[in-house]
SEZA-291856 format. One record per atom (N, C-alpha, C, CB): residue number from 1; y, z, x. Coordinates in nm, 3 decimals. Each point is the difference from the previous one (the first is absolute). Glycine has a CB too. Example, Ala and Ser with C-alpha at 12.3 -4.5 7.8 and 13.67 -1.06 7.14 Angstrom:
<pts>
<pt mimi="1" c2="-0.569" c3="0.780" c1="1.319"/>
<pt mimi="1" c2="0.119" c3="0.000" c1="-0.089"/>
<pt mimi="1" c2="0.120" c3="0.000" c1="0.090"/>
<pt mimi="1" c2="-0.117" c3="0.125" c1="-0.189"/>
<pt mimi="2" c2="0.222" c3="-0.197" c1="0.154"/>
<pt mimi="2" c2="0.119" c3="0.006" c1="0.082"/>
<pt mimi="2" c2="0.109" c3="0.073" c1="-0.077"/>
<pt mimi="2" c2="-0.063" c3="-0.215" c1="0.118"/>
</pts>
This chain:
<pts>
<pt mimi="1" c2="-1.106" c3="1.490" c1="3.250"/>
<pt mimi="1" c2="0.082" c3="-0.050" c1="-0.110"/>
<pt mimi="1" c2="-0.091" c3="-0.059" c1="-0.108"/>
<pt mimi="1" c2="0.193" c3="-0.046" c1="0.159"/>
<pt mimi="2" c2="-0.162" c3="0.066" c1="-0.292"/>
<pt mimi="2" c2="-0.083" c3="-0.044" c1="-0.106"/>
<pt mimi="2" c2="0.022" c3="-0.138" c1="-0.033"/>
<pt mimi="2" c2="-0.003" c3="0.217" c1="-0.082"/>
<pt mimi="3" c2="-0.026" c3="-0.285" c1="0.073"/>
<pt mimi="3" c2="-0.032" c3="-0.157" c1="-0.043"/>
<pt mimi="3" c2="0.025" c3="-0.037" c1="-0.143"/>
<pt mimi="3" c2="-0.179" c3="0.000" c1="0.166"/>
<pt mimi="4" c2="0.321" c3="-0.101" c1="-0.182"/>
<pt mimi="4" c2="0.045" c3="0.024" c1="-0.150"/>
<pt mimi="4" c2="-0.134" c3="-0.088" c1="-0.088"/>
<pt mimi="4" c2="0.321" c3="0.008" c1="0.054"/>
<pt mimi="5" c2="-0.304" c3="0.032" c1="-0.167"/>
<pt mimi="5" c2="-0.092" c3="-0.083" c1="-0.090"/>
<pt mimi="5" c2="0.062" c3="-0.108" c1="-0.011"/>
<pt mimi="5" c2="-0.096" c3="0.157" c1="-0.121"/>
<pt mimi="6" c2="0.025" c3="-0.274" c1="0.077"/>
<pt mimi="6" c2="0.046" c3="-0.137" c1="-0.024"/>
<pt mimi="6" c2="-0.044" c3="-0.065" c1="-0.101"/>
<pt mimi="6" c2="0.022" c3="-0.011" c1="0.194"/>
<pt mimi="7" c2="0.023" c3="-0.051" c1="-0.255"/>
<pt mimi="7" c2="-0.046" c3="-0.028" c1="-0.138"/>
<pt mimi="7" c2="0.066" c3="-0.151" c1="-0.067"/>
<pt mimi="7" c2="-0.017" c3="0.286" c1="-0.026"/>
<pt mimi="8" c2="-0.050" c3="-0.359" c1="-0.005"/>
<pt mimi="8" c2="0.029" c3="-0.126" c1="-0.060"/>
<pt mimi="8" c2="0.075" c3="0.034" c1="-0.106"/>
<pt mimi="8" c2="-0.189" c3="-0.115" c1="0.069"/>
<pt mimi="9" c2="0.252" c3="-0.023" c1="-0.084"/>
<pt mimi="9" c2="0.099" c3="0.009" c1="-0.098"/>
<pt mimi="9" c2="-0.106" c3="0.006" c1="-0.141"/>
<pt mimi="9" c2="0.224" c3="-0.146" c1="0.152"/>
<pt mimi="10" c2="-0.347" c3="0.068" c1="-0.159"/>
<pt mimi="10" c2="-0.091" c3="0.035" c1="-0.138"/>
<pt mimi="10" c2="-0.017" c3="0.114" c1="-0.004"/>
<pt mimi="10" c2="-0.116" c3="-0.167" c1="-0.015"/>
<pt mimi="11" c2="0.056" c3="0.206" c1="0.131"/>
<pt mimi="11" c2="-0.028" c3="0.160" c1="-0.008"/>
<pt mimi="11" c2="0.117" c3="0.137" c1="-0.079"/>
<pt mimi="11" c2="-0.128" c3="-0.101" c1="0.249"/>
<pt mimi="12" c2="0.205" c3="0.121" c1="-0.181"/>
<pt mimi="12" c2="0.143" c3="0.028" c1="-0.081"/>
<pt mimi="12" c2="-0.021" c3="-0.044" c1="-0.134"/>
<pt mimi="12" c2="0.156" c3="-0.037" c1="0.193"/>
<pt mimi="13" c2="-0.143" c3="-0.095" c1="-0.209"/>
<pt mimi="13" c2="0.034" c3="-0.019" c1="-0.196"/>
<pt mimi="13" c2="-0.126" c3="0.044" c1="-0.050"/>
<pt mimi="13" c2="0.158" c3="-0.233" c1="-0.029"/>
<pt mimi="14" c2="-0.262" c3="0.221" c1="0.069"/>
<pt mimi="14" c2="-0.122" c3="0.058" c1="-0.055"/>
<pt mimi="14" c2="-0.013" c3="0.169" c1="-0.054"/>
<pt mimi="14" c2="-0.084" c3="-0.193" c1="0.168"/>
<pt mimi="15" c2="0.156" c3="0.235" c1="-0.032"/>
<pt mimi="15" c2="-0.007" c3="0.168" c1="-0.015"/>
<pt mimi="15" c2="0.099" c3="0.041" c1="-0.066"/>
<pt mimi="15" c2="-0.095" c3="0.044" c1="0.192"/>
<pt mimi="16" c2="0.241" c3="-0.128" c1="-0.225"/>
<pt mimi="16" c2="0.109" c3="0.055" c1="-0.094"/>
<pt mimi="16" c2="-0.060" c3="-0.065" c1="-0.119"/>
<pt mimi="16" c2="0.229" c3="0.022" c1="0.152"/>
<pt mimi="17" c2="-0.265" c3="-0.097" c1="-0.193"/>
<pt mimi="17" c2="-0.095" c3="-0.043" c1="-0.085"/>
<pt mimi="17" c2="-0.101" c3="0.136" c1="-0.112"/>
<pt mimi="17" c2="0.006" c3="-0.223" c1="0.225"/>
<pt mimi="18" c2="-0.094" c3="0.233" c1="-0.153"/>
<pt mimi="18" c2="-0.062" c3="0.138" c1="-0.012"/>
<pt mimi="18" c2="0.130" c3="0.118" c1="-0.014"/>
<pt mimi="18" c2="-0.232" c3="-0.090" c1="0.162"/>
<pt mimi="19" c2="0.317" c3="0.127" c1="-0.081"/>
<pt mimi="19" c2="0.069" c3="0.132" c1="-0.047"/>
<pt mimi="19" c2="0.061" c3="-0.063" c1="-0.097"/>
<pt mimi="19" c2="0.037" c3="0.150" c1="0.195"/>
<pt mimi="20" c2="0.017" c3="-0.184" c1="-0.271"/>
<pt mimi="20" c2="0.106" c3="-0.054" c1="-0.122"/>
<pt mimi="20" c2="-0.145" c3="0.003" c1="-0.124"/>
<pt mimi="20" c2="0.242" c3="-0.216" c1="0.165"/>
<pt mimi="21" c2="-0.358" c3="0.182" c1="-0.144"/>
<pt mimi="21" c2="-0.069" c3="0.003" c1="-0.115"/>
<pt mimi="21" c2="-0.084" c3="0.104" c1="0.034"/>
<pt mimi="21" c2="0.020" c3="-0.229" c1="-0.078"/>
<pt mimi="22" c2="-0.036" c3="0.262" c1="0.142"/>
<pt mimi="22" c2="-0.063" c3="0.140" c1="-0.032"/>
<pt mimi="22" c2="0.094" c3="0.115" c1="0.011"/>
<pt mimi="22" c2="-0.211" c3="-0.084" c1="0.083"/>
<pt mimi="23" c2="0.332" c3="0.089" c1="-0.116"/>
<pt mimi="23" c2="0.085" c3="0.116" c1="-0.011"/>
<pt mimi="23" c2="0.032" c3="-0.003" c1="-0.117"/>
<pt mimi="23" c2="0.078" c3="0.016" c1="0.198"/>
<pt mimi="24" c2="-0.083" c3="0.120" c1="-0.264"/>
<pt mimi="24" c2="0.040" c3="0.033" c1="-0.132"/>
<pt mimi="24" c2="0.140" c3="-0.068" c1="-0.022"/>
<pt mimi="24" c2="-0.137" c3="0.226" c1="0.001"/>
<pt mimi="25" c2="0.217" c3="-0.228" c1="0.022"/>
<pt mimi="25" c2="0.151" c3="-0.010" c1="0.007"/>
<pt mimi="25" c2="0.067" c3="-0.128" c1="0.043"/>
<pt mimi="25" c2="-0.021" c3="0.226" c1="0.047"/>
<pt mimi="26" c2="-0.026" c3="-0.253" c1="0.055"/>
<pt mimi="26" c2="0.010" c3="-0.130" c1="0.036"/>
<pt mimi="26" c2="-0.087" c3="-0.160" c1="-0.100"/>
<pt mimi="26" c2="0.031" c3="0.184" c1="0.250"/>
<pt mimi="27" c2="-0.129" c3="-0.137" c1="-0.268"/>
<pt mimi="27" c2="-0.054" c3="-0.118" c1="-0.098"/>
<pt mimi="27" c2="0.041" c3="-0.045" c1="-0.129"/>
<pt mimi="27" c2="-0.156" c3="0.065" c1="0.102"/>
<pt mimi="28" c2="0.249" c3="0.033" c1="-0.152"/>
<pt mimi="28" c2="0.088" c3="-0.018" c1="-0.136"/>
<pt mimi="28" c2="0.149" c3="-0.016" c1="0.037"/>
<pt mimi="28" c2="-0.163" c3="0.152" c1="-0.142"/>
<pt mimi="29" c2="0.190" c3="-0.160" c1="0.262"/>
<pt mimi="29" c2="0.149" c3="0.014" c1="0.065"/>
<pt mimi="29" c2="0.096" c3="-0.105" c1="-0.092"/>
<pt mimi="29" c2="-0.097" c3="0.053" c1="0.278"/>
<pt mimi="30" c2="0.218" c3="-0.004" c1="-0.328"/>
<pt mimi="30" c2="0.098" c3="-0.100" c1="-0.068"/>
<pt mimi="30" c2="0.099" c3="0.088" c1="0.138"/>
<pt mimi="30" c2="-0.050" c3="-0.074" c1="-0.359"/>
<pt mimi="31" c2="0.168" c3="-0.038" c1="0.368"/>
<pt mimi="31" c2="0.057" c3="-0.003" c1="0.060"/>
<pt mimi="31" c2="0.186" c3="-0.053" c1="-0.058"/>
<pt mimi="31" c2="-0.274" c3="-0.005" c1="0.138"/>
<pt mimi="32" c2="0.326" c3="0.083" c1="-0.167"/>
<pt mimi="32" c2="0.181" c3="-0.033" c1="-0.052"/>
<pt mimi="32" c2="0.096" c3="0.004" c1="0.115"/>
<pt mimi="32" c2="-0.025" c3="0.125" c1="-0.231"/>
<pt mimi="33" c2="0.080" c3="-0.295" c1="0.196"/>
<pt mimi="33" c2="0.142" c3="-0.022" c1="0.089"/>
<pt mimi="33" c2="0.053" c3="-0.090" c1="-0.027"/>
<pt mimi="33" c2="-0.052" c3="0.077" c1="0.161"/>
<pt mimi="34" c2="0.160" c3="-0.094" c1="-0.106"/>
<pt mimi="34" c2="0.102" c3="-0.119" c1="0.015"/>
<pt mimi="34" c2="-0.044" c3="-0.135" c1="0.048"/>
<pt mimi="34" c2="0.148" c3="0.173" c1="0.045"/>
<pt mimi="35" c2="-0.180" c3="-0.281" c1="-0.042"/>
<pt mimi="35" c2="-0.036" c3="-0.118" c1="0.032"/>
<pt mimi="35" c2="0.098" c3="-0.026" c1="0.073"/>
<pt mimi="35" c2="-0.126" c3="-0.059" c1="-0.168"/>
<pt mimi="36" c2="0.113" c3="0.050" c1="0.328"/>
<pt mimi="36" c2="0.051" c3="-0.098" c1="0.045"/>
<pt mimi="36" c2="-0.035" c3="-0.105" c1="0.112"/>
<pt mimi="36" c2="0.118" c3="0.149" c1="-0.096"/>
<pt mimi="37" c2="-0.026" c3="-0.213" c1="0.118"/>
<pt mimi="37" c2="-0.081" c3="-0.103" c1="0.148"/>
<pt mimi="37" c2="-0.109" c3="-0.089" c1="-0.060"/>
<pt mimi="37" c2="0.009" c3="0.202" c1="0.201"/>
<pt mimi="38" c2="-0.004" c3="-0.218" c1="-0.358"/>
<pt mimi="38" c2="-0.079" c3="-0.070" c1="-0.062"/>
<pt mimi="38" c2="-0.012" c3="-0.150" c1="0.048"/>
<pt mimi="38" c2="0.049" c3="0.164" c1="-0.174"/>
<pt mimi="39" c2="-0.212" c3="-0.217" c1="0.217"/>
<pt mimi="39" c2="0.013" c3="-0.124" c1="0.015"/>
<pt mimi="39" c2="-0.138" c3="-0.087" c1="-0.064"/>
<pt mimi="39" c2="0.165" c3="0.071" c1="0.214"/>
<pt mimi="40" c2="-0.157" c3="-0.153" c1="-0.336"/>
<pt mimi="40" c2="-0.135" c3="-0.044" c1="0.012"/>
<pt mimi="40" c2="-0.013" c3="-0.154" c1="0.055"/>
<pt mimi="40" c2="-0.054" c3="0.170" c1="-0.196"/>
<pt mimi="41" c2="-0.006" c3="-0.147" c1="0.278"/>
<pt mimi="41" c2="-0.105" c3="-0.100" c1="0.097"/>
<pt mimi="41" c2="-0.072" c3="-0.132" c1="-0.044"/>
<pt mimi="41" c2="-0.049" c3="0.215" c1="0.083"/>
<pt mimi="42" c2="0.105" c3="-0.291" c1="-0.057"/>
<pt mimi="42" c2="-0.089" c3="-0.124" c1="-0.030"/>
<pt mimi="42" c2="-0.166" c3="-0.017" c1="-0.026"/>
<pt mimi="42" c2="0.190" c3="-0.059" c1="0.134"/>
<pt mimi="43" c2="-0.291" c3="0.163" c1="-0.059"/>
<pt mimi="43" c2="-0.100" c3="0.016" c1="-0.064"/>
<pt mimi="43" c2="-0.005" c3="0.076" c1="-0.087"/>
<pt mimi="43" c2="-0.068" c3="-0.058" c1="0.142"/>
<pt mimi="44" c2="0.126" c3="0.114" c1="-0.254"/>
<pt mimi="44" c2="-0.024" c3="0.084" c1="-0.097"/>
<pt mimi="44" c2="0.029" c3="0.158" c1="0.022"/>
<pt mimi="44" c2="-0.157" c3="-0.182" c1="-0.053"/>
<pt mimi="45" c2="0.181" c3="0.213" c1="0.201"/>
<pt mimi="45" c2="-0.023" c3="0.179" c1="0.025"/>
<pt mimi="45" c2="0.113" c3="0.041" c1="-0.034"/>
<pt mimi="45" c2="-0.146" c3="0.028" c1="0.190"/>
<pt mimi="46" c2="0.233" c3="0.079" c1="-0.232"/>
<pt mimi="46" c2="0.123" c3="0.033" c1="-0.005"/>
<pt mimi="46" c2="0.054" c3="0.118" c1="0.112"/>
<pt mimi="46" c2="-0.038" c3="-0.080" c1="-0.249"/>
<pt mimi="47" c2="0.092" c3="0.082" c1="0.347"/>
<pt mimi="47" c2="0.016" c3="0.090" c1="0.064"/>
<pt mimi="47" c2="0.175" c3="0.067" c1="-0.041"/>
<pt mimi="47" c2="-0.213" c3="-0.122" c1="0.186"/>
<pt mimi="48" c2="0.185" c3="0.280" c1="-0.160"/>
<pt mimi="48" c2="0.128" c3="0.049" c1="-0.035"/>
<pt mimi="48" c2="-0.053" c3="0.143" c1="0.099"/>
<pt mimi="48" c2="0.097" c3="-0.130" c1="-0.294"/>
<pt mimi="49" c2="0.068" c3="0.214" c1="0.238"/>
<pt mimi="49" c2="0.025" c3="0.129" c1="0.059"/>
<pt mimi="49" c2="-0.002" c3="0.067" c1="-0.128"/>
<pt mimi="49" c2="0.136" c3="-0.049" c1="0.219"/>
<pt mimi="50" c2="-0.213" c3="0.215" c1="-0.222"/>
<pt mimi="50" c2="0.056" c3="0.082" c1="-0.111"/>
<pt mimi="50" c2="0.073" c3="0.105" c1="0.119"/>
<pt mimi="50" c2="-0.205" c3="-0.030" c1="-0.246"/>
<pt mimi="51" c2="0.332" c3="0.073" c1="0.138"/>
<pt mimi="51" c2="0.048" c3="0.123" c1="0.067"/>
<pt mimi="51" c2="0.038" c3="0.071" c1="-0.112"/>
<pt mimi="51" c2="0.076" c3="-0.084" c1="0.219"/>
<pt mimi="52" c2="-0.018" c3="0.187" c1="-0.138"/>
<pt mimi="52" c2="0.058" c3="0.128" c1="-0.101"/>
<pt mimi="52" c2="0.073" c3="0.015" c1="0.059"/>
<pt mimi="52" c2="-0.133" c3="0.112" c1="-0.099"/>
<pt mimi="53" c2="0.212" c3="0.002" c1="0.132"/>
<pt mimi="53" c2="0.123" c3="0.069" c1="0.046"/>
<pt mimi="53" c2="-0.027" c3="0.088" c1="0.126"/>
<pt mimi="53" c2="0.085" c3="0.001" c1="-0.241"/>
<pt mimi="54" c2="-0.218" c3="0.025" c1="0.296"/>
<pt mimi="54" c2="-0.072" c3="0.038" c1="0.092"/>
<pt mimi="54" c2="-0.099" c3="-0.072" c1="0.093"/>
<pt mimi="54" c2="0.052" c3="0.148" c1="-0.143"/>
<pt mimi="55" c2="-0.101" c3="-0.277" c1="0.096"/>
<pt mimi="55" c2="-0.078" c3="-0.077" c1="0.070"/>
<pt mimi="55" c2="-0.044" c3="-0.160" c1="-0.089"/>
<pt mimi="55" c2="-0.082" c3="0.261" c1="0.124"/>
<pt mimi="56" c2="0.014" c3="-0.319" c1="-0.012"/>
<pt mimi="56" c2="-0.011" c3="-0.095" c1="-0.059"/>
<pt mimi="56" c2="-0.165" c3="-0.067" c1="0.042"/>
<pt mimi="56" c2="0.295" c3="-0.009" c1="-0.011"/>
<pt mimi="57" c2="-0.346" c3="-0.025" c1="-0.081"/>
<pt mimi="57" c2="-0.158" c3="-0.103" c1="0.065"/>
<pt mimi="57" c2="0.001" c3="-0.119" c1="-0.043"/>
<pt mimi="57" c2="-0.163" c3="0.166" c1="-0.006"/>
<pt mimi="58" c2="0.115" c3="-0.270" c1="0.094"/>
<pt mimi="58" c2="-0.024" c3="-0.161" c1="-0.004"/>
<pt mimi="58" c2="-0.133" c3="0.011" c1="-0.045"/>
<pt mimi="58" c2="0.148" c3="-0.104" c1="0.194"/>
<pt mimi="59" c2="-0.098" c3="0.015" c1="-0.276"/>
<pt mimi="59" c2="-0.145" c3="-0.055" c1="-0.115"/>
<pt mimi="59" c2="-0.020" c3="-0.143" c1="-0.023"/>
<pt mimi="59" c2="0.038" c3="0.194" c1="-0.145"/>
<pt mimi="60" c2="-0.148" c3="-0.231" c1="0.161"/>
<pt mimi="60" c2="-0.053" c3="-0.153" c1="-0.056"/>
<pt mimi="60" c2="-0.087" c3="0.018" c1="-0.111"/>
<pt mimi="60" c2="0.000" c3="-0.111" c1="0.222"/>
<pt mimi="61" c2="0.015" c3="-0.002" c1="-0.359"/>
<pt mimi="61" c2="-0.075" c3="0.014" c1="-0.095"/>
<pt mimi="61" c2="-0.050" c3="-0.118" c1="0.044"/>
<pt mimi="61" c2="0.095" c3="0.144" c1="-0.176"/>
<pt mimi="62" c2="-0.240" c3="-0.166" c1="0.152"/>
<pt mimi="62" c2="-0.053" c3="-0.102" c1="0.030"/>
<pt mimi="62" c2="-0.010" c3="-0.089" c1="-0.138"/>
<pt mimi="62" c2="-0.113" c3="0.124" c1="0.209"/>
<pt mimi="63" c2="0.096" c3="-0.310" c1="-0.147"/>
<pt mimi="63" c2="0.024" c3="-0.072" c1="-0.106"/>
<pt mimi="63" c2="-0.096" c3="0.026" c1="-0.159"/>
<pt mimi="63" c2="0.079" c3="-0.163" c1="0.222"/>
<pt mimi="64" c2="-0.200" c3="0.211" c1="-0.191"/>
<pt mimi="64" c2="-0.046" c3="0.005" c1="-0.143"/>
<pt mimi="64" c2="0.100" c3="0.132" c1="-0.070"/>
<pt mimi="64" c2="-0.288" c3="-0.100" c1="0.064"/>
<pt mimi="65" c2="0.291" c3="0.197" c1="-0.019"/>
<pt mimi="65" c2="0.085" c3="0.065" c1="-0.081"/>
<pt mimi="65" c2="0.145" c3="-0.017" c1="-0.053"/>
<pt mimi="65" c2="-0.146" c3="0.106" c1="0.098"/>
<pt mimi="66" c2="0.213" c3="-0.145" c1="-0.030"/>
<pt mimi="66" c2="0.096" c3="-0.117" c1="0.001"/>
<pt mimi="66" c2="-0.029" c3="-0.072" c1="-0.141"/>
<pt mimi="66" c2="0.003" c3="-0.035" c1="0.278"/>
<pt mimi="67" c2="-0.079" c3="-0.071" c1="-0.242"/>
<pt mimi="67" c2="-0.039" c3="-0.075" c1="-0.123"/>
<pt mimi="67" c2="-0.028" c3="0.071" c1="-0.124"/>
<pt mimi="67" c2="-0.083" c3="-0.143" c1="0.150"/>
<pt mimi="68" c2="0.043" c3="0.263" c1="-0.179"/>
<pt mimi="68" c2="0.003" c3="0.046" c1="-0.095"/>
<pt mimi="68" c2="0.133" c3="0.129" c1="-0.059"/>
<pt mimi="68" c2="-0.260" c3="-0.099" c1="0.070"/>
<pt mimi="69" c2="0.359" c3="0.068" c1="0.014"/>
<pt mimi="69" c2="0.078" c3="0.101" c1="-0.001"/>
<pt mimi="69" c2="0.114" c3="-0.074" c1="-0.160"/>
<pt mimi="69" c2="-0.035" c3="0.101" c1="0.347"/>
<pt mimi="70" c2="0.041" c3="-0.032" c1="-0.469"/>
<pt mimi="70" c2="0.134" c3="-0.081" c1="-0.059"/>
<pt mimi="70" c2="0.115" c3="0.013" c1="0.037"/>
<pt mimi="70" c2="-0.089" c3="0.001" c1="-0.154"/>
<pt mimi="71" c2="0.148" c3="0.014" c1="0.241"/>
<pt mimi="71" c2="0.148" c3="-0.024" c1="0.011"/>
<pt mimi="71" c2="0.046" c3="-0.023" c1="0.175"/>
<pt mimi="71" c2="0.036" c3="0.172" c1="-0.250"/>
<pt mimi="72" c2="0.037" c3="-0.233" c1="0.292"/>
<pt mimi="72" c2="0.071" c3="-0.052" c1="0.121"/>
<pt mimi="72" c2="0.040" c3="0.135" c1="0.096"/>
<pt mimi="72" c2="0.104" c3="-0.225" c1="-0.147"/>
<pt mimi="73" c2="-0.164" c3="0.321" c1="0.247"/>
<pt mimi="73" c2="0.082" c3="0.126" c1="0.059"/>
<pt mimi="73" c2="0.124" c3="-0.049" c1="0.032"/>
<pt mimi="73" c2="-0.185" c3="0.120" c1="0.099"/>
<pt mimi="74" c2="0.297" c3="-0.095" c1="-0.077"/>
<pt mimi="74" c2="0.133" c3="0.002" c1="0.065"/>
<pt mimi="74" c2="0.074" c3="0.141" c1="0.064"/>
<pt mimi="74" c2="0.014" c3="-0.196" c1="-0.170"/>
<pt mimi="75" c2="0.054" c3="0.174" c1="0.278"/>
<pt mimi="75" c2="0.054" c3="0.045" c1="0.036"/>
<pt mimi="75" c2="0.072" c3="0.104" c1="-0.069"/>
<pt mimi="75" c2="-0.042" c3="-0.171" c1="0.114"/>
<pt mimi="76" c2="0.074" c3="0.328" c1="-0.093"/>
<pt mimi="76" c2="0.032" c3="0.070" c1="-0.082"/>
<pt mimi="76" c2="-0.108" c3="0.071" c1="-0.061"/>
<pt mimi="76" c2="0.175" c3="-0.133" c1="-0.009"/>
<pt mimi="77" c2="-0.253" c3="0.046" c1="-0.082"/>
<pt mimi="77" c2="-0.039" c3="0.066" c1="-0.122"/>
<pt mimi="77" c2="-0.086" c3="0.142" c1="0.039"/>
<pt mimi="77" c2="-0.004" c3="-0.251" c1="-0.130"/>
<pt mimi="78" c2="-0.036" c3="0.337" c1="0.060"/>
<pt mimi="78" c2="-0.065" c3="0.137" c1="0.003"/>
<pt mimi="78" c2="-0.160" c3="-0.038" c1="-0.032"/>
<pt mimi="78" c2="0.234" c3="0.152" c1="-0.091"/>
</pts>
C-alpha cells in the first residue's frame, strides 16, 4: 500500500500560493457575485460568501484591504 503524502498546513498555503501566481489566469483572477453571509469582524477582516445561481465560495478580505476599501460590502450587493 502507498503511503499518503502529508503536508503542513504552511506547506499547502505555500504551494497554492505559488499556483495562483504563477498561473496565467489565476494571478489576474476577478471574481463576480452576490454578497452574502457578510460579516466584518472586530479585527478589521471582513468575511462573506460570493454566489451565483450555480455555486458559491467563502472569502475573507483581510484588514488592510478592508481599510482601504471605499464603501461598506452588504448583503445582496453584486
Amino acid at each position: 500500500m502507498i503511503e499518503p503524502k502529508i503536508f503542513s498546513v504552511g506547506q499547502i498555503n505555500h504551494y497554492i500560493k505559488n499556483l495562483i501566481e504563477n498561473d496565467f489566469i489565476l494571478n489576474s483572477l476577478w471574481v463576480k457575485g452576490e454578497i452574502s453571509n457578510f460579516k466584518y469582524h472586530s479585527t478589521g477582516h471582513m468575511y462573506f460568501t460570493l454566489k451565483d445561481n450555480n455555486a458559491a465560495i467563502n472569502c475573507v478580505m483581510f484588514k488592510g484591504s478592508a481599510d482601504i476599501l471605499p464603501f461598506i460590502p452588504e448583503n445582496g450587493m453584486s
